[in-house]
N, C-alpha and C positions, 0 to 999 in steps of 0.2 A: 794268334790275335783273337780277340771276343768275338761273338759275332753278334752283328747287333740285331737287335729285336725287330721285325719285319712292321712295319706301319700299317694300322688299320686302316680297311678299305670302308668309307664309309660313305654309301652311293646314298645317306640319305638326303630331301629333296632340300631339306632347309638348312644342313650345313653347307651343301653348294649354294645354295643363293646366298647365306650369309657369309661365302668366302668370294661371290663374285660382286657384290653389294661391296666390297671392300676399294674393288674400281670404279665403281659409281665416283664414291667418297671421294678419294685420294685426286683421279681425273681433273677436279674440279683444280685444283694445284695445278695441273701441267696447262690446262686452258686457258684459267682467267691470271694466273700471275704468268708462269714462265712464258708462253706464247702472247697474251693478252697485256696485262693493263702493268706490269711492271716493269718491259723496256721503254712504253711511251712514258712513263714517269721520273723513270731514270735517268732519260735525259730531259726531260720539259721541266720538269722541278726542281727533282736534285739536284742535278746537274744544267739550271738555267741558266749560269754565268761563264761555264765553256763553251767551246766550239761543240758541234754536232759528232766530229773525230774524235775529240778527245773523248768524250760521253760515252761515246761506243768503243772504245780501248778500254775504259775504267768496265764499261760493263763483259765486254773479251773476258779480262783478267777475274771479272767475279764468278762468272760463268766456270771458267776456268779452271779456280780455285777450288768450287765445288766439285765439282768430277773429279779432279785429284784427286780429291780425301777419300772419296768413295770408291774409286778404280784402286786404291793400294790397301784400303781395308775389307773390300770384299769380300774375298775368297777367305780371312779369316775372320769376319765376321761372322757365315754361312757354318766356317766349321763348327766354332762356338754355341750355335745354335744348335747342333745334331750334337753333340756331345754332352750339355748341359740341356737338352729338351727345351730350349725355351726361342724357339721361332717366335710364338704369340708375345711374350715377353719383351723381349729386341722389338719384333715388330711395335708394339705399343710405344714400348722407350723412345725408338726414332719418332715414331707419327708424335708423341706430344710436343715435342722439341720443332719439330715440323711446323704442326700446329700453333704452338705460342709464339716462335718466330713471325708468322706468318702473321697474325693478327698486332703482335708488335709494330708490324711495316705499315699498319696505317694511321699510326703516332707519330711516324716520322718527322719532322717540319721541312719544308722548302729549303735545300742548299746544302744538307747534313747527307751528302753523296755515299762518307765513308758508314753513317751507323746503317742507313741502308743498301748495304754493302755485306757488311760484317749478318744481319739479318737474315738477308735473302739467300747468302753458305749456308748459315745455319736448319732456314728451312727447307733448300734443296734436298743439304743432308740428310735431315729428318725425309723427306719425300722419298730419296734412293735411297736412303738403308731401307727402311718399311716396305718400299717395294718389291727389293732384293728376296726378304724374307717373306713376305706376300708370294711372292712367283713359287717358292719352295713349298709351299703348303700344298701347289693344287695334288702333288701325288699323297696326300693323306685325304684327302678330301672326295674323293670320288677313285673306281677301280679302272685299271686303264684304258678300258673300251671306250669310256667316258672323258677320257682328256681331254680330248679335239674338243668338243663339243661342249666342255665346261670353260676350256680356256679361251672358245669363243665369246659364250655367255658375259664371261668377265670385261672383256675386250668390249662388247655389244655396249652392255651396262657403262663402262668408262665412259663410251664416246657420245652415249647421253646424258649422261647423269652432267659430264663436264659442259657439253653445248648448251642444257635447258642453265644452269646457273652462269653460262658468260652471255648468252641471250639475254636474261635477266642484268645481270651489270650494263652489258652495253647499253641496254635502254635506261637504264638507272643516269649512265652518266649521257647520251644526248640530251635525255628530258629531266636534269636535274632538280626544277622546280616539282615536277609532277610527285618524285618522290621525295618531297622532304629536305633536298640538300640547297646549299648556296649554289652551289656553283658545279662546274662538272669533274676539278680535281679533288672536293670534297666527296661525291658519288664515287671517284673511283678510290679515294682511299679507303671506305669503308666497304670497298668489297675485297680489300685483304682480310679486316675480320671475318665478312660471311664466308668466305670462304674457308676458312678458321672453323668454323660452326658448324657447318657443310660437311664438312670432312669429318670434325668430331661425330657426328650425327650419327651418319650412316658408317662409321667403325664398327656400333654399335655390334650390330650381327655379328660380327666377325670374332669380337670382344666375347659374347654371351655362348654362340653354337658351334665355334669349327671347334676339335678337341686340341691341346699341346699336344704334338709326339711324343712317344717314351724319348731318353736322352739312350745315345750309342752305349753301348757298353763298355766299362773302361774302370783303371785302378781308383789308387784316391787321391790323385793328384787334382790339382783345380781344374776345373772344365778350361780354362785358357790354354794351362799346358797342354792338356790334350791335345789338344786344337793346335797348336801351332807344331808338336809331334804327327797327327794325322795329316796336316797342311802339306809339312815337309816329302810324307809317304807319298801324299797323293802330286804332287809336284814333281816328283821323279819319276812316279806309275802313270804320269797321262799323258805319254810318246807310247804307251803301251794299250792305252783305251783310246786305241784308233777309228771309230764310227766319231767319237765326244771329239777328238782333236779333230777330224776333216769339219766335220758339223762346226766349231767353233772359228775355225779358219772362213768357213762359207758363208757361217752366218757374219761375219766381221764384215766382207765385202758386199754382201747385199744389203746388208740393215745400212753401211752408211750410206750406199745410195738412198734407202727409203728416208733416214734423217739426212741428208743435205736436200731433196725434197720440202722435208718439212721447215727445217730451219732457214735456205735462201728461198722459198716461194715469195715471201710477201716482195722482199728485196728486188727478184727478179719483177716481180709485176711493177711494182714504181722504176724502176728502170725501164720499161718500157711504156710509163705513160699513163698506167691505169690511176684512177684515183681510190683514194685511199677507203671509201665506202663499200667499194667494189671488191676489197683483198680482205675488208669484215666478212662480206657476205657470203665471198668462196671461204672463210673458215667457216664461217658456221654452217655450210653445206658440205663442206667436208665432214664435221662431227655429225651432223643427222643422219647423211646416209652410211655412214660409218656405223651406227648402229644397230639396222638391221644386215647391213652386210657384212659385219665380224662374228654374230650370230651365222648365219647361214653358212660362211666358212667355215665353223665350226663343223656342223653338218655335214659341209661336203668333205671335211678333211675326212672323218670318220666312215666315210663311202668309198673316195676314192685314193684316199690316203694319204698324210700330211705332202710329202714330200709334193705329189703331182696338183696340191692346192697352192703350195708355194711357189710353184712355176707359172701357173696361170695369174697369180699374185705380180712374180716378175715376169711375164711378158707384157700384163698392162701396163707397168712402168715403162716398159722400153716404149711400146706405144705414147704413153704419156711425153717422155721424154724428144720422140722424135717429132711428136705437131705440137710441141712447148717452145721448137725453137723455129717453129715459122706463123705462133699465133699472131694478129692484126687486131683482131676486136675482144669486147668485154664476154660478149657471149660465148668463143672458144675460151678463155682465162675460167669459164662459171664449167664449162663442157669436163673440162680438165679438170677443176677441185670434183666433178663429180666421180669422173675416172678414179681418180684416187682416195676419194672416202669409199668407193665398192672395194678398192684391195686393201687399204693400208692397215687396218686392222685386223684382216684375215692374214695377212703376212706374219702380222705380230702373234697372232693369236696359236697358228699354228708352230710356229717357229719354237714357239714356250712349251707347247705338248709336243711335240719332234723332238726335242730337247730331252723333256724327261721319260717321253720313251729310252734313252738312249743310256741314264745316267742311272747308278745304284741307289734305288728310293730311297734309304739310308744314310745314305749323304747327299741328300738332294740341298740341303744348305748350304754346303761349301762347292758343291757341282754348279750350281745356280750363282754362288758367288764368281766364279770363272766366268758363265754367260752373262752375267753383267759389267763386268770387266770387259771383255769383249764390246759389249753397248755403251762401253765410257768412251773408249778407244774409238770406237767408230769414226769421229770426225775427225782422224787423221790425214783422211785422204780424200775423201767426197771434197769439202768447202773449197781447198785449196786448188785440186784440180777442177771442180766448178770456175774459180776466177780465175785459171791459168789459161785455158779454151779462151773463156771472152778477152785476155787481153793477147793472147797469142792471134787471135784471128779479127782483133779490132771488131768485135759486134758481140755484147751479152746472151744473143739468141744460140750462138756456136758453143756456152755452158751448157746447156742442156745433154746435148751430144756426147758429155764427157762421162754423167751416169751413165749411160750402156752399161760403158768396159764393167762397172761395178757389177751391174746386175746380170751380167755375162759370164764374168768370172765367177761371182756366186754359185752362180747358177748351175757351171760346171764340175766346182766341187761338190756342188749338192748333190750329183748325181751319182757320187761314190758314198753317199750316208746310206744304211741299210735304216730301214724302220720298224725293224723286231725290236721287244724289248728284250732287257738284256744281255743287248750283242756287247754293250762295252765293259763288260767283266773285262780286265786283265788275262790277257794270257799264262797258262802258266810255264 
Protein backbone atom coordinates (compact mmCIF):
# COMPACT_ATOMS: atom_id res chain seq x y z
CA UNK A 1 0.00 0.00 0.00
CA UNK A 2 1.30 3.84 -0.75
CA UNK A 3 2.18 5.54 1.97
CA UNK A 4 0.83 8.62 2.23
CA UNK A 5 2.59 11.84 2.38
CA UNK A 6 2.95 13.12 6.28
CA UNK A 7 0.74 16.59 6.69
CA UNK A 8 2.43 19.79 7.34
CA UNK A 9 2.86 20.95 10.64
CA UNK A 10 2.16 24.50 10.44
CA UNK A 11 2.17 26.23 14.08
CA UNK A 12 1.86 29.45 12.17
CA UNK A 13 -0.11 32.19 14.29
CA UNK A 14 -2.48 33.14 11.54
CA UNK A 15 -3.36 29.83 9.92
CA UNK A 16 -4.57 28.86 13.49
CA UNK A 17 -6.67 31.64 14.10
CA UNK A 18 -7.95 31.47 10.59
CA UNK A 19 -8.80 27.76 11.22
CA UNK A 20 -10.34 28.64 14.61
CA UNK A 21 -12.30 31.96 13.20
CA UNK A 22 -13.88 29.23 11.29
CA UNK A 23 -16.05 28.48 14.70
CA UNK A 24 -16.59 31.84 15.35
CA UNK A 25 -18.60 31.73 11.63
CA UNK A 26 -20.21 28.50 11.57
CA UNK A 27 -21.32 28.81 15.65
CA UNK A 28 -23.53 31.50 14.84
CA UNK A 29 -25.72 28.38 12.87
CA UNK A 30 -25.97 26.15 15.82
CA UNK A 31 -27.13 29.31 18.15
CA UNK A 32 -29.44 31.52 16.49
CA UNK A 33 -31.20 28.87 14.16
CA UNK A 34 -30.76 25.39 15.46
CA UNK A 35 -31.05 26.23 19.36
CA UNK A 36 -32.63 29.89 18.94
CA UNK A 37 -35.02 31.45 16.63
CA UNK A 38 -35.94 28.32 14.29
CA UNK A 39 -37.91 25.86 16.67
CA UNK A 40 -40.04 29.11 17.96
CA UNK A 41 -40.93 29.76 14.22
CA UNK A 42 -41.56 26.35 13.32
CA UNK A 43 -44.15 26.06 15.30
CA UNK A 44 -45.55 29.91 15.88
CA UNK A 45 -45.66 30.47 12.06
CA UNK A 46 -45.16 27.60 10.10
CA UNK A 47 -46.77 25.65 11.77
CA UNK A 48 -49.68 28.08 13.26
CA UNK A 49 -52.79 25.99 12.27
CA UNK A 50 -51.55 22.69 14.17
CA UNK A 51 -51.46 21.58 17.45
CA UNK A 52 -48.15 22.35 19.54
CA UNK A 53 -47.61 18.13 19.12
CA UNK A 54 -47.96 17.91 16.05
CA UNK A 55 -45.27 21.10 15.37
CA UNK A 56 -42.95 19.34 17.43
CA UNK A 57 -43.21 15.68 15.57
CA UNK A 58 -42.89 17.49 12.13
CA UNK A 59 -39.81 19.35 13.63
CA UNK A 60 -38.55 15.38 15.41
CA UNK A 61 -38.64 14.14 11.92
CA UNK A 62 -36.79 17.33 10.34
CA UNK A 63 -34.25 17.25 12.94
CA UNK A 64 -34.17 13.70 12.30
CA UNK A 65 -33.78 13.54 8.77
CA UNK A 66 -30.76 15.75 8.84
CA UNK A 67 -28.54 13.63 11.10
CA UNK A 68 -29.43 10.62 8.99
CA UNK A 69 -27.78 12.01 5.90
CA UNK A 70 -24.99 13.01 7.67
CA UNK A 71 -24.33 9.86 10.29
CA UNK A 72 -24.41 7.51 6.88
CA UNK A 73 -22.25 9.86 4.78
CA UNK A 74 -19.64 10.60 7.00
CA UNK A 75 -17.14 8.39 7.30
CA UNK A 76 -17.05 8.38 3.50
CA UNK A 77 -17.29 11.85 3.02
CA UNK A 78 -13.86 12.28 5.42
CA UNK A 79 -12.44 9.46 3.25
CA UNK A 80 -12.94 11.50 -0.04
CA UNK A 81 -11.38 14.29 1.42
CA UNK A 82 -7.86 12.51 2.31
CA UNK A 83 -7.76 10.87 -0.86
CA UNK A 84 -8.68 13.68 -3.39
CA UNK A 85 -6.95 16.53 -0.88
CA UNK A 86 -9.73 18.57 -0.77
CA UNK A 87 -10.94 19.04 2.94
CA UNK A 88 -11.07 22.90 2.19
CA UNK A 89 -13.15 22.05 -1.00
CA UNK A 90 -15.91 19.75 0.66
CA UNK A 91 -15.55 21.99 3.37
CA UNK A 92 -16.68 25.10 1.28
CA UNK A 93 -19.09 23.02 -0.92
CA UNK A 94 -21.17 22.03 2.28
CA UNK A 95 -20.85 25.84 4.06
CA UNK A 96 -22.52 27.36 0.66
CA UNK A 97 -25.30 25.09 0.66
CA UNK A 98 -25.52 25.63 4.42
CA UNK A 99 -25.23 29.20 3.78
CA UNK A 100 -27.91 29.68 0.91
CA UNK A 101 -30.29 27.45 2.73
CA UNK A 102 -30.13 29.35 5.55
CA UNK A 103 -30.78 32.81 4.24
CA UNK A 104 -33.49 31.11 1.85
CA UNK A 105 -35.46 30.45 5.39
CA UNK A 106 -36.18 33.89 5.83
CA UNK A 107 -38.40 33.96 2.58
CA UNK A 108 -40.23 31.48 3.81
CA UNK A 109 -44.18 32.77 4.20
CA UNK A 110 -46.32 31.86 7.37
CA UNK A 111 -48.01 28.04 6.88
CA UNK A 112 -45.40 26.64 4.08
CA UNK A 113 -44.08 24.15 7.31
CA UNK A 114 -42.96 21.60 4.38
CA UNK A 115 -40.38 24.27 2.19
CA UNK A 116 -39.19 25.06 5.67
CA UNK A 117 -38.50 21.82 6.35
CA UNK A 118 -36.99 20.65 3.22
CA UNK A 119 -34.49 24.11 3.90
CA UNK A 120 -33.52 23.74 7.35
CA UNK A 121 -31.95 19.51 6.05
CA UNK A 122 -30.42 21.30 3.60
CA UNK A 123 -28.62 23.79 5.74
CA UNK A 124 -27.93 21.43 8.70
CA UNK A 125 -26.28 19.43 6.10
CA UNK A 126 -24.31 22.18 4.74
CA UNK A 127 -23.46 22.93 8.77
CA UNK A 128 -22.29 19.07 9.63
CA UNK A 129 -20.60 18.20 6.54
CA UNK A 130 -18.38 21.60 6.81
CA UNK A 131 -17.88 20.90 10.30
CA UNK A 132 -16.96 17.31 9.98
CA UNK A 133 -14.30 18.44 7.55
CA UNK A 134 -13.58 21.61 9.80
CA UNK A 135 -12.73 19.22 12.87
CA UNK A 136 -10.05 17.19 10.36
CA UNK A 137 -7.92 20.15 9.52
CA UNK A 138 -6.83 21.09 13.16
CA UNK A 139 -3.97 18.20 12.71
CA UNK A 140 -2.57 20.29 9.55
CA UNK A 141 -2.93 23.33 11.18
CA UNK A 142 -0.74 23.46 14.17
CA UNK A 143 1.93 20.37 15.64
CA UNK A 144 0.58 18.24 18.22
CA UNK A 145 1.68 19.92 21.29
CA UNK A 146 -0.55 22.54 20.26
CA UNK A 147 -3.87 20.57 19.77
CA UNK A 148 -5.40 21.07 23.29
CA UNK A 149 -4.95 24.49 23.15
CA UNK A 150 -6.01 25.22 19.51
CA UNK A 151 -9.02 23.16 19.59
CA UNK A 152 -9.80 25.06 22.60
CA UNK A 153 -9.26 28.48 20.84
CA UNK A 154 -11.83 27.22 18.20
CA UNK A 155 -14.36 26.11 20.76
CA UNK A 156 -13.66 29.72 22.84
CA UNK A 157 -14.05 31.64 19.54
CA UNK A 158 -17.54 29.57 18.54
CA UNK A 159 -19.19 30.17 21.74
CA UNK A 160 -18.59 33.90 21.24
CA UNK A 161 -18.70 34.64 17.97
CA UNK A 162 -22.36 32.48 18.27
CA UNK A 163 -23.67 34.46 21.65
CA UNK A 164 -22.57 38.26 20.59
CA UNK A 165 -24.89 37.54 17.00
CA UNK A 166 -28.11 35.73 18.98
CA UNK A 167 -27.69 38.65 21.60
CA UNK A 168 -27.88 40.78 18.70
CA UNK A 169 -31.13 38.99 17.15
CA UNK A 170 -32.77 38.72 20.34
CA UNK A 171 -32.68 42.32 20.81
CA UNK A 172 -33.56 42.80 17.11
CA UNK A 173 -36.75 40.92 17.68
CA UNK A 174 -38.04 42.13 21.47
CA UNK A 175 -37.45 45.79 20.08
CA UNK A 176 -38.36 45.33 16.64
CA UNK A 177 -39.24 48.96 16.03
CA UNK A 178 -35.78 50.11 17.25
CA UNK A 179 -34.42 48.21 14.40
CA UNK A 180 -36.25 48.80 11.49
CA UNK A 181 -38.69 45.87 11.48
CA UNK A 182 -42.64 45.70 11.59
CA UNK A 183 -42.94 43.45 13.88
CA UNK A 184 -40.83 40.83 15.96
CA UNK A 185 -41.41 37.65 13.35
CA UNK A 186 -40.11 40.07 10.69
CA UNK A 187 -36.75 40.72 12.98
CA UNK A 188 -36.57 37.12 13.47
CA UNK A 189 -36.79 36.22 9.84
CA UNK A 190 -34.14 38.32 8.81
CA UNK A 191 -31.66 36.84 11.03
CA UNK A 192 -31.58 33.73 9.02
CA UNK A 193 -29.94 35.95 6.43
CA UNK A 194 -27.37 37.58 8.84
CA UNK A 195 -26.64 34.85 9.80
CA UNK A 196 -26.09 33.79 6.26
CA UNK A 197 -23.61 36.60 6.19
CA UNK A 198 -22.05 36.04 9.42
CA UNK A 199 -20.93 32.82 8.63
CA UNK A 200 -19.98 33.79 4.97
CA UNK A 201 -17.92 36.52 6.54
CA UNK A 202 -15.79 35.11 8.76
CA UNK A 203 -15.13 31.76 6.48
CA UNK A 204 -13.12 34.03 5.00
CA UNK A 205 -9.71 33.26 6.99
CA UNK A 206 -10.21 29.90 6.71
CA UNK A 207 -10.89 30.25 2.73
CA UNK A 208 -7.64 32.68 2.18
CA UNK A 209 -4.69 31.04 5.02
CA UNK A 210 -5.23 27.36 6.39
CA UNK A 211 -3.27 25.28 3.27
CA UNK A 212 -5.40 21.96 1.36
CA UNK A 213 -3.60 18.75 2.51
CA UNK A 214 -1.63 16.85 -0.26
CA UNK A 215 -4.30 14.13 -1.24
CA UNK A 216 -3.35 10.14 0.23
CA UNK A 217 -1.43 8.48 -2.29
CA UNK A 218 -3.17 6.25 -4.57
CA UNK A 219 -3.65 4.66 -8.26
CA UNK A 220 -5.75 6.46 -10.91
CA UNK A 221 -8.95 5.38 -10.05
CA UNK A 222 -11.37 8.39 -8.91
CA UNK A 223 -10.70 9.66 -5.65
CA UNK A 224 -14.53 8.19 -4.64
CA UNK A 225 -13.28 4.75 -5.50
CA UNK A 226 -10.51 5.06 -3.45
CA UNK A 227 -12.50 6.06 -0.77
CA UNK A 228 -15.03 3.67 -0.49
CA UNK A 229 -11.78 0.94 -1.03
CA UNK A 230 -9.94 2.63 1.94
CA UNK A 231 -13.54 2.91 3.87
CA UNK A 232 -13.96 -0.80 3.49
CA UNK A 233 -9.87 -1.37 4.89
CA UNK A 234 -10.45 0.85 7.55
CA UNK A 235 -13.98 -0.62 8.59
CA UNK A 236 -12.53 -4.10 9.17
CA UNK A 237 -8.92 -2.62 10.72
CA UNK A 238 -10.92 -0.51 13.49
CA UNK A 239 -11.64 -3.69 16.06
CA UNK A 240 -7.76 -3.58 15.62
CA UNK A 241 -7.15 0.45 16.56
CA UNK A 242 -8.24 -0.24 19.88
CA UNK A 243 -7.27 3.41 21.90
CA UNK A 244 -9.83 4.90 18.53
CA UNK A 245 -12.50 2.18 19.16
CA UNK A 246 -12.63 2.49 23.34
CA UNK A 247 -12.35 6.51 22.82
CA UNK A 248 -15.26 6.36 20.36
CA UNK A 249 -17.34 3.95 22.42
CA UNK A 250 -16.62 6.55 25.46
CA UNK A 251 -16.96 9.48 23.82
CA UNK A 252 -20.64 8.15 22.41
CA UNK A 253 -21.86 7.92 26.06
CA UNK A 254 -20.51 10.90 27.55
CA UNK A 255 -21.21 13.46 24.63
CA UNK A 256 -24.97 12.26 24.87
CA UNK A 257 -25.11 13.14 28.15
CA UNK A 258 -23.46 16.64 27.37
CA UNK A 259 -26.11 16.92 24.22
CA UNK A 260 -29.41 15.80 26.05
CA UNK A 261 -28.20 18.59 28.57
CA UNK A 262 -28.13 20.81 25.84
CA UNK A 263 -30.97 19.86 23.90
CA UNK A 264 -33.98 19.06 27.11
CA UNK A 265 -32.46 22.11 29.17
CA UNK A 266 -34.93 24.77 28.08
CA UNK A 267 -37.84 21.89 28.08
CA UNK A 268 -36.72 20.92 31.68
CA UNK A 269 -36.92 24.59 32.88
CA UNK A 270 -40.62 25.40 31.55
CA UNK A 271 -41.48 22.29 33.12
CA UNK A 272 -40.67 23.35 35.99
CA UNK A 273 -42.21 26.89 35.96
CA UNK A 274 -39.47 29.07 34.91
CA UNK A 275 -40.37 31.71 32.52
CA UNK A 276 -39.45 31.79 29.29
CA UNK A 277 -37.00 35.11 29.58
CA UNK A 278 -35.14 33.37 32.15
CA UNK A 279 -34.17 30.00 29.69
CA UNK A 280 -32.80 33.13 27.11
CA UNK A 281 -30.65 34.47 29.74
CA UNK A 282 -29.07 31.06 31.02
CA UNK A 283 -28.41 30.62 27.16
CA UNK A 284 -26.64 33.34 26.61
CA UNK A 285 -24.69 32.91 29.98
CA UNK A 286 -24.00 29.71 28.90
CA UNK A 287 -22.21 31.05 25.46
CA UNK A 288 -20.35 33.86 27.36
CA UNK A 289 -18.68 31.94 29.73
CA UNK A 290 -18.33 29.26 27.59
CA UNK A 291 -15.77 31.38 25.90
CA UNK A 292 -13.21 32.11 28.08
CA UNK A 293 -13.65 28.68 29.69
CA UNK A 294 -13.07 26.45 26.38
CA UNK A 295 -10.09 28.72 25.94
CA UNK A 296 -8.51 27.89 29.31
CA UNK A 297 -9.36 24.07 28.82
CA UNK A 298 -7.44 24.17 26.25
CA UNK A 299 -4.69 25.29 28.42
CA UNK A 300 -5.25 23.05 30.94
CA UNK A 301 -5.57 20.08 28.69
CA UNK A 302 -2.13 20.76 27.52
CA UNK A 303 -0.83 20.77 31.25
CA UNK A 304 -2.59 18.18 32.62
CA UNK A 305 -3.60 16.21 29.92
CA UNK A 306 -6.69 15.73 27.63
CA UNK A 307 -7.98 12.90 29.38
CA UNK A 308 -7.77 14.24 33.33
CA UNK A 309 -9.57 17.75 31.77
CA UNK A 310 -12.30 15.58 30.57
CA UNK A 311 -12.93 14.24 33.79
CA UNK A 312 -13.24 17.33 35.69
CA UNK A 313 -15.46 18.41 32.52
CA UNK A 314 -17.67 15.18 33.67
CA UNK A 315 -17.71 15.55 37.21
CA UNK A 316 -19.25 19.14 36.80
CA UNK A 317 -22.01 17.38 35.04
CA UNK A 318 -22.57 14.86 37.43
CA UNK A 319 -22.66 17.95 39.98
CA UNK A 320 -24.78 19.69 37.50
CA UNK A 321 -26.98 16.98 37.10
CA UNK A 322 -27.43 16.06 40.82
CA UNK A 323 -28.81 19.95 42.20
CA UNK A 324 -30.69 20.18 38.56
CA UNK A 325 -33.08 17.70 40.00
CA UNK A 326 -33.88 19.52 43.33
CA UNK A 327 -33.48 23.23 41.95
CA UNK A 328 -36.70 25.68 43.30
CA UNK A 329 -35.55 29.09 42.12
CA UNK A 330 -34.43 31.14 39.10
CA UNK A 331 -31.24 31.91 40.67
CA UNK A 332 -30.01 28.06 41.09
CA UNK A 333 -31.60 27.51 36.95
CA UNK A 334 -28.79 30.99 36.28
CA UNK A 335 -26.02 29.02 39.02
CA UNK A 336 -26.27 25.84 36.71
CA UNK A 337 -26.13 27.41 33.04
CA UNK A 338 -22.98 28.88 34.68
CA UNK A 339 -21.69 25.40 35.84
CA UNK A 340 -22.01 24.29 32.37
CA UNK A 341 -20.88 27.13 30.13
CA UNK A 342 -17.24 26.48 32.50
CA UNK A 343 -17.19 22.66 31.00
CA UNK A 344 -19.26 22.29 27.97
CA UNK A 345 -16.95 23.48 25.73
CA UNK A 346 -13.77 22.27 27.25
CA UNK A 347 -15.43 18.82 27.13
CA UNK A 348 -15.81 19.42 23.41
CA UNK A 349 -12.80 20.91 22.81
CA UNK A 350 -10.60 18.48 24.31
CA UNK A 351 -12.57 15.47 23.16
CA UNK A 352 -11.60 16.77 19.27
CA UNK A 353 -7.62 16.95 20.22
CA UNK A 354 -7.95 13.40 22.34
CA UNK A 355 -9.25 12.16 19.41
CA UNK A 356 -6.63 13.09 16.90
CA UNK A 357 -3.96 12.41 19.14
CA UNK A 358 -5.14 9.02 18.75
CA UNK A 359 -5.99 8.64 15.01
CA UNK A 360 -3.41 8.55 11.67
CA UNK A 361 -3.06 12.34 10.74
CA UNK A 362 -3.41 11.00 7.35
CA UNK A 363 -6.73 9.95 7.59
CA UNK A 364 -7.77 12.29 9.87
CA UNK A 365 -10.89 12.85 7.25
CA UNK A 366 -12.47 9.64 7.31
CA UNK A 367 -11.19 8.99 11.19
CA UNK A 368 -13.03 12.17 12.17
CA UNK A 369 -15.94 11.01 9.83
CA UNK A 370 -16.39 7.99 12.50
CA UNK A 371 -16.35 10.68 15.46
CA UNK A 372 -18.92 12.42 14.05
CA UNK A 373 -21.06 9.58 13.35
CA UNK A 374 -20.56 8.74 16.92
CA UNK A 375 -22.01 12.64 17.66
CA UNK A 376 -25.15 11.89 15.32
CA UNK A 377 -25.85 8.73 17.14
CA UNK A 378 -25.51 10.24 20.48
CA UNK A 379 -29.13 10.85 21.03
CA UNK A 380 -29.97 7.48 21.10
CA UNK A 381 -29.98 7.13 24.68
CA UNK A 382 -29.64 10.38 26.79
CA UNK A 383 -33.39 12.02 25.51
CA UNK A 384 -35.23 8.85 25.83
CA UNK A 385 -33.79 7.74 29.24
CA UNK A 386 -34.14 11.49 30.25
CA UNK A 387 -38.17 11.15 29.88
CA UNK A 388 -38.18 7.52 31.06
CA UNK A 389 -36.79 8.59 34.84
CA UNK A 390 -39.44 11.44 34.89
CA UNK A 391 -42.23 9.34 33.90
CA UNK A 392 -41.17 6.20 35.77
CA UNK A 393 -40.90 8.15 39.06
CA UNK A 394 -43.92 10.56 38.24
CA UNK A 395 -41.68 13.98 38.84
CA UNK A 396 -39.40 15.62 35.85
CA UNK A 397 -36.75 16.45 38.49
CA UNK A 398 -35.88 12.43 38.78
CA UNK A 399 -34.63 13.01 34.68
CA UNK A 400 -31.68 14.61 35.74
CA UNK A 401 -30.58 11.60 37.63
CA UNK A 402 -30.59 9.47 34.62
CA UNK A 403 -27.37 11.45 32.85
CA UNK A 404 -24.89 10.18 35.62
CA UNK A 405 -25.13 6.62 34.31
CA UNK A 406 -24.01 8.45 30.97
CA UNK A 407 -21.25 10.26 32.25
CA UNK A 408 -20.17 7.36 34.37
CA UNK A 409 -19.91 4.92 32.07
CA UNK A 410 -17.97 7.37 29.86
CA UNK A 411 -16.04 8.16 32.10
CA UNK A 412 -14.92 4.56 32.66
CA UNK A 413 -14.18 3.81 29.47
CA UNK A 414 -12.15 6.73 29.15
CA UNK A 415 -9.98 5.59 31.44
CA UNK A 416 -8.62 2.66 29.31
CA UNK A 417 -7.75 5.55 26.24
CA UNK A 418 -3.99 5.94 26.38
CA UNK A 419 -3.02 9.73 25.17
CA UNK A 420 0.22 9.11 23.26
CA UNK A 421 -0.05 9.73 19.81
CA UNK A 422 0.23 7.22 17.70
CA UNK A 423 -0.91 4.44 19.81
CA UNK A 424 -3.76 3.51 17.18
CA UNK A 425 -1.53 2.20 14.49
CA UNK A 426 -3.03 -1.30 13.71
CA UNK A 427 -1.21 -3.97 15.09
CA UNK A 428 0.69 -5.95 13.02
Amino acid sequence: MPVASQPPLASDRRRVWSWAFYDWANSAFATVVLAGFFPLLFQDYWNASVTAEAANLRLGWTNAAASLVIAVTAPFLGAVADRAGAHKRLLFLFALCGMLATALLGSVPGGEWLAASLLFVCATVGFLGSNLLYDSLLVYVAPPSRWHTVSGLGFGLGYLGGGLLYLGCVAAALQPQLFGFSDSTAAALSAFVVTALWWALFSLPLLLWVPEPEPLAGGNEPAWRQAITQLRITMRMLPDYRPVALFLLAYWLYIDGVGTVIRMAVAYGRALGFERSHLILALLLVQFVGFPAAVAFGYLGARIGARRGIYIGLGVYILVCSWGAFIRSPWEFFAIAVLIGLVQGGVQALSRSLYAQLIPAEKSGQFFGFYNLMGKFAALIGPPLFGLFGAWFGDARYSMLALILLFVAGGLLLARVPEQPGQSHPRP
